[in-house]
C-alpha positions as CSV (number, residue, x, y, z in Angstrom):
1,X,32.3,-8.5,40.3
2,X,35.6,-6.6,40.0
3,X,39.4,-7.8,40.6
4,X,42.6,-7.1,40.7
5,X,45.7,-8.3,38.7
6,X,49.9,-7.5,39.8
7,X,52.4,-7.7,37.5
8,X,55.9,-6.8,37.7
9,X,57.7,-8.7,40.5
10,X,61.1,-10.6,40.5
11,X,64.5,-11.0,41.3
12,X,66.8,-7.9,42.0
13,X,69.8,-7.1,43.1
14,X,70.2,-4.9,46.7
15,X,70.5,-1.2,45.5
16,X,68.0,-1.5,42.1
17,X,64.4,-0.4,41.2
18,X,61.5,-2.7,40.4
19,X,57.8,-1.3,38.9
20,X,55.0,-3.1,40.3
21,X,51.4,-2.3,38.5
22,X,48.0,-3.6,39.6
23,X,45.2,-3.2,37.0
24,X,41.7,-3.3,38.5
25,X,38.9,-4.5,36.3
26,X,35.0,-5.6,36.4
27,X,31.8,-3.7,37.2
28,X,33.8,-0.7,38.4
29,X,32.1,2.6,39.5
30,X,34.7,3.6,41.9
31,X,37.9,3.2,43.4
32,X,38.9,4.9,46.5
33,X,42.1,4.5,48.5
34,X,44.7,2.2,46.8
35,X,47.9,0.7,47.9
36,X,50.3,-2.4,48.7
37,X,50.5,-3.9,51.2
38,X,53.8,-6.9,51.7
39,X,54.5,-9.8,53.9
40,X,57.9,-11.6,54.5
41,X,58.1,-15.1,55.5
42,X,57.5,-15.3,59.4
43,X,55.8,-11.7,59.2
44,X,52.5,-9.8,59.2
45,X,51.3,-8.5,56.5
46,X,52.1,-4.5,56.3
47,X,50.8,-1.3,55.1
48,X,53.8,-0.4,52.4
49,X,51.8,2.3,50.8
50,X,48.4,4.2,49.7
51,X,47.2,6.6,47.9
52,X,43.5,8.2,48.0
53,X,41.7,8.6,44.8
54,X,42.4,12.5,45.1
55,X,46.2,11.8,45.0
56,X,47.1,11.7,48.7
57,X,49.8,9.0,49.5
58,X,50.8,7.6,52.8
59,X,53.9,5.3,53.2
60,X,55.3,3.0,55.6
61,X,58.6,4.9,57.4
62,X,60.6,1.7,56.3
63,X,59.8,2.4,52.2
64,X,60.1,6.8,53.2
65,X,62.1,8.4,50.1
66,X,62.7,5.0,48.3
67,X,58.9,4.3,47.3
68,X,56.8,6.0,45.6
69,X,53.1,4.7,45.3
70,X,51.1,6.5,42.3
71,X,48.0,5.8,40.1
72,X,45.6,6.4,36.7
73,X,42.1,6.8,37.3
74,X,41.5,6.4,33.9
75,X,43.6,3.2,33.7
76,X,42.0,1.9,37.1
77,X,45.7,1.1,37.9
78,X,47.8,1.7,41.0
79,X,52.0,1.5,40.8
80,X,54.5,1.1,43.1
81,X,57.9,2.7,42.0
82,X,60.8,0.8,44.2
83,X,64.6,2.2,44.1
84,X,67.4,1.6,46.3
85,X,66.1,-2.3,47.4
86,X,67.1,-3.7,50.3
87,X,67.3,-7.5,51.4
88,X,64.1,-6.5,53.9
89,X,62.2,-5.8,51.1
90,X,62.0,-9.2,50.5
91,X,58.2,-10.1,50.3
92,X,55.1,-11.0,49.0
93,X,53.3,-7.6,47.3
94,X,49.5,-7.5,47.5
95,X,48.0,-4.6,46.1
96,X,44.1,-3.6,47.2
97,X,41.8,-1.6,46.0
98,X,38.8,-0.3,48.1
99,X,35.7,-0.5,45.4
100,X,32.5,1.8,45.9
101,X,29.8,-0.8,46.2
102,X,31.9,-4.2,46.7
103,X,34.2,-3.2,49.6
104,X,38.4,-4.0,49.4
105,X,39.2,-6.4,47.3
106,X,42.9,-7.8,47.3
107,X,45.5,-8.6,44.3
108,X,46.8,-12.3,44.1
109,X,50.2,-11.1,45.7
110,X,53.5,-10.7,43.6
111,X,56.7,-11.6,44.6
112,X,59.7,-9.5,45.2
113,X,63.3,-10.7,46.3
114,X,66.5,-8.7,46.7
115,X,69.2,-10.1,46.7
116,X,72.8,-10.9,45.5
């Protein structure tokens, strides 16, 4: 079995930064794509960002030039850099992790509020 495991969410104030990790671990072989998704009370979840094995990253236009979504192979860890926070931000974090062998497996969600 493999799984996933967030840490790094809180309380911040509109206009700061927050680090979010997700360390995979278990009977790993591979890992393709990697990424968050959030959800807000009242919302669907939402693609915030990915990031293929290979380094390719794809982001929601809401997060554009505020996010930046990285990762370690070696580490088995994806990130999600946030900066200049807004109040819609406010959500739930799951990461996921698309395993060779076991399919997309989700973190246990992390959560983020901004706020004053």
């Amino acid at each position: 079995q493999v799984q996933l495991v967030e840490s790094g969410g809180g309380l911040v104030q509109p206009g700061g930064s927050l680090r979010l990790s997700c360390a995979a671990s278990g009977n790993i072989f591979r890992i393709d794509t990697m990424g968050w998704y959030r959800q807000a009370p009242g919302n669907e979840r939402e693609l915030a960002a990915s990031i293929t094995r290979e380094g390719m990253t794809n982001y929601a236009d809401s997060v554009k030039g505020r996010f930046t979504v990285s990762r370690d192979n070696a580490k088995n860890t994806v990130y999600l850099q946030m900066n200049s926070l807004k109040p819609e931000d406010t959500a739930v974090y799951y990461c996921y992790a698309n395993f060779y062998g076991f399919g997309v497996r989700w973190g246990q969600g992390t959560q983020v509020t901004v706020s004053s």
